[in-house]
N, C-alpha and C positions, 0 to 999 in steps of 0.2 A: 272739516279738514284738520288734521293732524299738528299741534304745535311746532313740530319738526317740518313739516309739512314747505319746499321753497318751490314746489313747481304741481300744476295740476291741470288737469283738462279732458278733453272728452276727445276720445279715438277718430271719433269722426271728423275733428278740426285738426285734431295735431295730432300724425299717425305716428308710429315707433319709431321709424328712421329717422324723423323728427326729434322726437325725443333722446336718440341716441346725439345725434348731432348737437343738441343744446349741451347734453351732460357732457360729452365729450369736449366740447368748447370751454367747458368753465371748469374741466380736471374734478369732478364730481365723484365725493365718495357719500354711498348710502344705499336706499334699497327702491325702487322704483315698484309700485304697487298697482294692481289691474283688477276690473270687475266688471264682468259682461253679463247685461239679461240675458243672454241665450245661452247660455255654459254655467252649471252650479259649483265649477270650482273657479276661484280665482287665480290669479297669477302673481309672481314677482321674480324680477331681475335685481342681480347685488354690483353691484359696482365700485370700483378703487378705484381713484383718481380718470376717471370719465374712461374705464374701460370696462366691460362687463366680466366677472369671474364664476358668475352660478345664477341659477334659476330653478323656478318648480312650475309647474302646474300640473295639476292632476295627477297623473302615474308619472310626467315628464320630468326630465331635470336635464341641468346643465344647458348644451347648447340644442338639444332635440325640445326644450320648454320654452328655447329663446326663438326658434323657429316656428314652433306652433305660436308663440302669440303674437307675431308677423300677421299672422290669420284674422286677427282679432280686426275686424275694420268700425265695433260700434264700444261702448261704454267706456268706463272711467279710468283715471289715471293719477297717480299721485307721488310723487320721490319726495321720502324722507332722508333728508342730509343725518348720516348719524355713522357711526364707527360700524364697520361689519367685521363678522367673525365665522365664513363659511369659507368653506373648502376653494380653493382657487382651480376649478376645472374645467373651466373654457382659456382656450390658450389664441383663438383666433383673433384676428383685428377686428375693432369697429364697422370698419368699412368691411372689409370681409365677409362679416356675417350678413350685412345690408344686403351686398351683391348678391350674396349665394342666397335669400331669403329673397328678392326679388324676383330674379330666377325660377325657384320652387315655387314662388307663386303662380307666375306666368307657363311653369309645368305644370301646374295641378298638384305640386306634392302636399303644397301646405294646405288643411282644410278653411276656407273662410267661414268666418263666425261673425252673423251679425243678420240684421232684417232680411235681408238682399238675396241671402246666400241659405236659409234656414231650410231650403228648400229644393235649392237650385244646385242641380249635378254641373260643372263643368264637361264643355265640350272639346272637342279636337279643333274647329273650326275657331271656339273664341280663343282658345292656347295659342293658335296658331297668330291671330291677330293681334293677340297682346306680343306675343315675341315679335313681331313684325315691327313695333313700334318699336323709332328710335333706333331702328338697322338693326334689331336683335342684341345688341350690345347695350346691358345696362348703364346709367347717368351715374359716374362718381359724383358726389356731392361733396361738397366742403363742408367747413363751420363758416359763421357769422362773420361778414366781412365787416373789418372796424377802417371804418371811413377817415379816420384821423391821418392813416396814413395813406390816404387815398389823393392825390396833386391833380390828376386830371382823370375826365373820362372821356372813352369813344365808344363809337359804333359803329359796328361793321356788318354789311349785308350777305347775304347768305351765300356759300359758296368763297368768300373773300379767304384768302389765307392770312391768317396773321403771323404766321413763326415760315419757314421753310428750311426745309431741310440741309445744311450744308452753309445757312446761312451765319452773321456771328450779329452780335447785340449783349446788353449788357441790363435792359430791361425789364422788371418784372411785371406785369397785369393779372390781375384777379376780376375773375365772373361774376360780373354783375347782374345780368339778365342772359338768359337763352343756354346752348352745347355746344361745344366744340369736339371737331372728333382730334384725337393724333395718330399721325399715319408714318410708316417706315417704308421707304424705297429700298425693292429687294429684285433678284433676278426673276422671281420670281411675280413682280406683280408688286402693287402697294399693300402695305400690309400694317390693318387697322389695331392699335395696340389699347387704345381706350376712347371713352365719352366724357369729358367733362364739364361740369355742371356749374350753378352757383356756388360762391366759394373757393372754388380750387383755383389753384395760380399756374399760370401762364409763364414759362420760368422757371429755375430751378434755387431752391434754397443759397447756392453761391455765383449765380450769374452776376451780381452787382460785383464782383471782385474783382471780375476781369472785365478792361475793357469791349475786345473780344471775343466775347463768349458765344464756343460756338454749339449750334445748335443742331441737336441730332434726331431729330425726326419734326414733320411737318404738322401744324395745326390749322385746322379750318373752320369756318364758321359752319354749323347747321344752321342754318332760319337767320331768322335778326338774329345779334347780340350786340351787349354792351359789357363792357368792360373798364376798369379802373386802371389806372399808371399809378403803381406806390413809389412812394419817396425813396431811391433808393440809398442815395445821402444819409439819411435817417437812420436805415436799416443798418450802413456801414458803419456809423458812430455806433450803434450798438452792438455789432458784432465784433469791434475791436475790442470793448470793454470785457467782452466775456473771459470767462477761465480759459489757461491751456488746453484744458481737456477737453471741452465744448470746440474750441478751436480747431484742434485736432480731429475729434471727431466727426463735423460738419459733413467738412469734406468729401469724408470715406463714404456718409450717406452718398454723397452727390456721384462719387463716383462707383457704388455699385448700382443706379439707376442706369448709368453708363451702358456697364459692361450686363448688364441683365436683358437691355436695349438690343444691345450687338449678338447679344447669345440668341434672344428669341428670333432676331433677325436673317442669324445661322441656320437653326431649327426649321424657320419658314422653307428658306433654300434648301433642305435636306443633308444638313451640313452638320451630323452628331458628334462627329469628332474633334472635332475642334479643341477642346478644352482637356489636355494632356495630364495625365493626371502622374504622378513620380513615382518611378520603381519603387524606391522604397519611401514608400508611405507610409504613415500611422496615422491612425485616428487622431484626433486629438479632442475632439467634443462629439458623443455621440446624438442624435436625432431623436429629440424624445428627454435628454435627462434633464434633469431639475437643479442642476450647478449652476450657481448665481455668483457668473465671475467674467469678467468680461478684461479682453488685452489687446495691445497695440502692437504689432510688427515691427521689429526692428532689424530684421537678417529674415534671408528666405522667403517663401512662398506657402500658403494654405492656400487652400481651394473648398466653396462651396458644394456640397454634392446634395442632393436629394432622395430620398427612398421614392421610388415611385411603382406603378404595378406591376412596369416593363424593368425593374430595380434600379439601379443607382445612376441618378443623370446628373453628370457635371454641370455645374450654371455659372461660376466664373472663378477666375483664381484674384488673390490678395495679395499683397505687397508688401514692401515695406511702407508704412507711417498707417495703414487701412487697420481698424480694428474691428475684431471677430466677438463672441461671446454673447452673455446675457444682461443685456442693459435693458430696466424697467421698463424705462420711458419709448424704447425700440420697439416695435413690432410693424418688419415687414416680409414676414411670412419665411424668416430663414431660422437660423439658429437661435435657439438652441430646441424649440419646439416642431420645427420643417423642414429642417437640415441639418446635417452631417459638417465636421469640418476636418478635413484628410488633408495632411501635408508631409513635408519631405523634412529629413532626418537632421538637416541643418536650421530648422526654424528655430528661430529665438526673440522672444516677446518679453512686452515689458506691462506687468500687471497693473488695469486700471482703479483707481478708487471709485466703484459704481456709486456707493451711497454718498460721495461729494459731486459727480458728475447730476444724480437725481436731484439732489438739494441745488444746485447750479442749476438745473433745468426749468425747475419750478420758480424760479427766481422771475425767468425771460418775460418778456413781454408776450401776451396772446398771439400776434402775428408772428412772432419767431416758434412758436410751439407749431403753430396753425404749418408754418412754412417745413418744417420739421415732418409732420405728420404726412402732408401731404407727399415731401418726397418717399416717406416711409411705403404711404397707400400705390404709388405707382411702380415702387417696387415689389408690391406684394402682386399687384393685380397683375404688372408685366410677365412675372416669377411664375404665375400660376397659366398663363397662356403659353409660353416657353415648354410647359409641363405636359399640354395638350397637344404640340405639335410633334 
């Protein structure tokens, strides 16, 4: 093992998703190394602060290398913590690539490599039962629950609902054992928006601020579960401490899970229009650039929009105090690398300082990051079901 060497193991104990989930929990930068007996090239994934930015195997690179060694279910592993200096050209989330790799596995796209499989064609019959598992909807998984801020636990049997829709609470719980699905009441029928797993909270990043905070879609238990009550006392002393700008920005997180919620909820209904877009618009960040500038509303209206196959899909509009742009430590599946931001002729914004907001970031405690991310991951995953309906 490698003097740099802080993490190592064998594929078959602790698979990638694993592996993504440790690095990303501890904001991990270096290069993550692979070597399987049945494949004669080796692999590796680079990572900045526990997000992955490049990769190689064999002819592969980028995120088609991070895919293929999803495949990988035998040999070794190893992450050297050290400075990296490749191209940054995966733009997707952590969880993102988990989901859509989980996915492609359970279609047959990714080849498995390992004893098991050296031989063995995938069928229609076991795609089919692997997708069957779990209601066909992949498990989002969290990071590593830190039990410090863990006050009590429960357990609730299958079928129970823990959250309801319409309901208000001020509570947060994080997955201790077992899935929870969450579901949106629509005209059309309930309508399943995600799965989640160990890890992910119950909650949303600002429910402790209000007393009644209210709740906009239903969770339920799959099977047993357990779950943790964190402190939320705790979390409030630390959230008032923070900078303005964190302050500020929390929020905006919280409430485009809102309106991304309500959109996909539209979409289900058959309801595309919804989201009005202003005569006179102008771009104002195109989909796809590499401007690393991010701003807050103070006059006017911007509006999310998406490139998609069927072209450009409104997904919600922005306000004043909500901010848009390119912040590091953000990715959930919108701008400035998934979306467009088109607004109207009277917008006037106040430009952020990103590089004091990332230094403020890395400061937080792991569960404020952990609580961050995840509303990030359920906006991305909701963003991209919105996209399919």
């Amino acid at each position: 093992m490698s003097d740099k060497s802080v993490l190592a193991g064998e594929l078959s104990f602790v698979g990638l998703a694993d592996c993504f989930q440790i690095l990303g929990g501890n904001n991990s930068t270096g290069s993550l190394h692979f070597a399987n007996p049945y494949t004669p090239t080796p692999g590796v994934i680079y990572f900045v602060d526990g997000n992955p930015i490049n990769a190689s195997t064999g002819s592969s690179h980028g995120l088609d290398a991070i895919y293929s060694l999803f495949g990988w279910t035998e040999g070794s592993f190893q992450f050297l913590e050290e400075n990296v200096s490749v191209d940054h050209v995966v733009s997707n989330s952590r969880m993102e690539i988990v989901l859509d790799a989980m996915r492609m596995l359970d279609d047959g796209l990714i080849k498995k490599v390992g004893s098991a499989f050296s031989e063995q064609v995938p069928n229609e019959e076991s795609q089919q039962a692997s997708r069957a598992k779990d209601g066909g909807v992949p498990v989002i998984k969290g990071a590593f629950v830190d039990y410090m801020y863990v006050v009590d636990e429960d357990e609730f049997r299958d079928g129970t609902k823990l959250v309801t829709e319409g309901g208000h609470g001020n509570w947060i719980w994080v997955i201790l054992e077992g899935t929870v699905k969450v579901t949106r009441e629509t005209s059309n029928g309930a309508m399943e928006l995600a799965r989640l797993g160990e890890g992910c909270f119950i909650g949303t990043v600002i429910s402790f601020l209000e007393r009644e905070y209210a709740r906009n879609a239903t969770v339920t238990a799959v099977g047993n579960i357990q779950v943790g009550v964190l402190d939320t006392q705790r979390l409030y002393q630390e959230y008032i401490s923070f900078s303005n700008g964190l302050r500020a920005l929390i929020p905006s997180l919280d409430g485009r899970l809102k309106k991304i919620t309500d959109r996909a909820a539209e979409l289900f209904e058959g309801k595309s229009d919804t989201v009005k877009l202003p005569d006179d618009k102008k771009l104002v960040l195109k989909q796809g650039t590499s401007k690393e500038e991010a701003y807050s509303i103070t006059q006017g209206k911007a509006h999310v929009v998406r490139r998609t196959r069927n072209g450009y899909l409104p997904l919600m509009s922005l306000e004043q105090g909500d901010t848009f742009g390119n912040i590091p430590f953000i990715n959930m599946g919108h701008e400035p690398h998934h979306a467009s931001i088109i607004a109207s002729e009277d917008l006037k914004v106040n430009k952020l300082d990103v590089k004091t907001l990332q230094q403020d970031y890395k400061q937080l405690s792991g569960i404020f990051r952990n609580l961050i991310e995840s509303v990030c991951t359920c906006v991305s995953v909701t963003t991209r079901l919105a996209c399919k309906l």
